[in-house]
C-alpha positions as CSV (number, residue, x, y, z in Angstrom):
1,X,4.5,5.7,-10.2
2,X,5.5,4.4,-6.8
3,X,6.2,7.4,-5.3
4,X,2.9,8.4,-3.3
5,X,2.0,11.8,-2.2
6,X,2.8,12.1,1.7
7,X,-0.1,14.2,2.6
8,X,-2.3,11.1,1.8
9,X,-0.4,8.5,4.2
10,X,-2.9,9.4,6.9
11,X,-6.1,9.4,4.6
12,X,-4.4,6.4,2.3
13,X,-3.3,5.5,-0.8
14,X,-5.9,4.3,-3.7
15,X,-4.0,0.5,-5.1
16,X,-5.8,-0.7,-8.3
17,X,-5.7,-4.4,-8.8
18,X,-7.3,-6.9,-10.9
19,X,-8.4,-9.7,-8.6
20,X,-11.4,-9.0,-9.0
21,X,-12.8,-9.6,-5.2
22,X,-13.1,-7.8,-2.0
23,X,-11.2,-10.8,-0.3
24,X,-7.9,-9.6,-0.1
25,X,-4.7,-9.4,2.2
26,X,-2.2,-6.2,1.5
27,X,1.1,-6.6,2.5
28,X,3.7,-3.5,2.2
29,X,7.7,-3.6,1.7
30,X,9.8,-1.1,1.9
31,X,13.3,-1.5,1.0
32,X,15.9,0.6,2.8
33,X,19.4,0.1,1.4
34,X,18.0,-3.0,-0.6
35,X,17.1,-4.7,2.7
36,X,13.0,-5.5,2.2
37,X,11.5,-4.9,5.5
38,X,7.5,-6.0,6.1
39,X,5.8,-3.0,7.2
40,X,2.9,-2.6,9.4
41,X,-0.2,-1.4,7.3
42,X,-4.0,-1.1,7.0
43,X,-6.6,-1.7,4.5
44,X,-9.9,-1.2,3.4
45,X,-11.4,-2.9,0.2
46,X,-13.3,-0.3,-1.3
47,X,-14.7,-2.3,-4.6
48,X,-13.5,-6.0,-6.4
49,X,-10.5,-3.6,-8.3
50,X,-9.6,-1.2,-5.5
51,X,-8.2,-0.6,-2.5
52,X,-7.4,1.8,0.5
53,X,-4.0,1.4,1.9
54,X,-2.9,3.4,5.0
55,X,1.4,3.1,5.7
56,X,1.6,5.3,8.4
57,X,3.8,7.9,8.2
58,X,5.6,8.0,5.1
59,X,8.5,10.5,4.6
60,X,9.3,12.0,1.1
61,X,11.6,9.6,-0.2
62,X,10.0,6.5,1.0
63,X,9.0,4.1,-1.3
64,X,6.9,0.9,-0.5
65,X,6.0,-1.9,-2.6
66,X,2.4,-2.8,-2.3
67,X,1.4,-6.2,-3.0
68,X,-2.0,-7.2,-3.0
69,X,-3.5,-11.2,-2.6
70,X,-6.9,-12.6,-3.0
């Protein structure tokens, strides 16, 4: 499900990934009227298959794609 609860966007979002490390970068999309657009985000590596990922403020029909590197 892609479509995060707003009330988190100032707490963050929990991403699960399988790269097994804490050496990661997190990049978000978000893709208004199928334009992708890089947008400014934050995050904290919480273990080697989690992170926390803060967007900013997020309205309720946002959607971001999350991609996470390591």
């Amino acid at each position: 499900d892609n479509h995060a609860p707003v009330t988190a966007a100032a707490v963050g979002y929990p991403i699960k990934h399988n790269l097994n490390t804490k050496a990661i970068y997190v990049v978000a999309i978000k893709d208004p009227d199928g334009t992708p657009t890089p947008v400014f985000c934050k995050y904290e590596p919480k273990s080697n298959d989690m992170a926390l990922v803060k967007v900013g403020i997020t309205a309720e029909d946002e959607v971001y794609d999350i991609i996470v590197i390591g």
